[in-house]
Residue, then its C-alpha position, 0 to 999 in steps of 0.5 A: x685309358x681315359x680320365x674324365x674332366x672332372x677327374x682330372x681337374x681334382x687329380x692335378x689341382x688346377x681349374x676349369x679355366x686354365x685347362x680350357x685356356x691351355x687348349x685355346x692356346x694349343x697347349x692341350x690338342x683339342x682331339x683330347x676333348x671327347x665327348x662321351x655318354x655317361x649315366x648323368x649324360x654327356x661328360x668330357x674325357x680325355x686320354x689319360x696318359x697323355x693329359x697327365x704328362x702335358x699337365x705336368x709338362x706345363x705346371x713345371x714349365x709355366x713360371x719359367x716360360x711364357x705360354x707361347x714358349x711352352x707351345x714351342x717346346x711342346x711342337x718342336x724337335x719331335x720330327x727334327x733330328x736331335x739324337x747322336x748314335x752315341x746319345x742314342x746309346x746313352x739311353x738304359x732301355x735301348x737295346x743296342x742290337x735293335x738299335x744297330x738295325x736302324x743305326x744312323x748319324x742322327x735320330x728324331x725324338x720320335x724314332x727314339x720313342x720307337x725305338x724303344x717300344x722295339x727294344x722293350x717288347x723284345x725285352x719283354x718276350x725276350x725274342x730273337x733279332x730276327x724277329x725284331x728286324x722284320x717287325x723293324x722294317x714293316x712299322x718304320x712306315x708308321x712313324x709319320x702317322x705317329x707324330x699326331x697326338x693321342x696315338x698308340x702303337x700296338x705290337x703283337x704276335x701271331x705264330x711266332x711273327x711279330x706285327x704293328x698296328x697305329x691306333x688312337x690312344x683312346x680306342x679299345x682293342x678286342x683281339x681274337x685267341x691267336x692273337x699274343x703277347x700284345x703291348x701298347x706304347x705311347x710313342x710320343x709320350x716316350x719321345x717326349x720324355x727323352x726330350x726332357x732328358x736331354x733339353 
């Protein structure tokens, strides 16, 4: 889903001038920006989700910290490994049967946000183990291509057999009638608040 930029200035309050100065300071991805037609012609939107939580991100963050150390917060320890197995099971929607299939000393924040779209969708639909585990092993490959921003994480189902897909955040999906029980996950936006829970 995407808000446009008109929107999302009255939405949170602040102003054309500091939504463009956080995207020149890298604040704000500049692949957010995306020009689309409308009815009075071209218009800015951006992805809904994400923007909103960055914002808020910011605004807490900005009397407290400079721009630049706002950046580094925003760039680091998504990739780095931060979480302890223990820490990991802190954590009230990780379910700890799907957690044992990927079981190590440590995780990044990113393998703990996909971790939880894991146990969620299991949740969800409640399926069995060894469903999750295959589902486990064919998307582990993805999480290098989800530490780019604006990325969602698609899980469905097609006979019984659990598959992933990686899209931009911002992209429509139309499936066919085989496909069920489909679920989107912002990994990144689910790693981010595990790192704010834990900073």
């Amino acid at each position: 889903m995407t808000i446009s930029k008109k929107e999302l200035l009255k939405l949170t309050g602040i102003s054309y001038g500091q939504l463009y100065r956080w995207k020149r300071e890298g604040l704000i991805p500049e692949e957010w920006f995306m020009k689309q037609s409308s009815f009075t012609g071209q218009e800015t939107f951006l992805p809904k989700d994400l923007v909103l939580e960055r914002i808020r991100f910011i605004l807490e963050k900005k009397d407290s910290c400079s721009l630049e150390e706002i950046r580094e917060l925003l760039a680091t320890t998504l990739d780095g490994k931060e979480i302890t197995w223990e820490r990991l099971l802190e954590l009230e929607k990780v379910d700890s049967e799907v957690a044992l299939l990927v079981k190590k000393e440590e995780y990044s924040y990113l393998e703990v946000g996909w971790i939880l779209a894991l146990s969620d969708y299991r949740k969800k639909y409640q399926l069995p183990i060894e469903q999750i585990c295959d589902l486990c092993h064919s998307t582990k490959g993805l999480l290098n291509q989800m530490g780019k921003e604006g990325k969602q994480f698609l899980i469905f189902q097609i006979e019984q057999k659990c598959y992933g897909i990686l899209c931009y955040e911002s992209s429509r999906i139309v499936a066919e009638e085989r496909i069920g029980q489909m679920e989107s996950y912002l990994v990144n936006q689910l790693a981010n608040q595990v790192k704010e829970k834990f900073l």
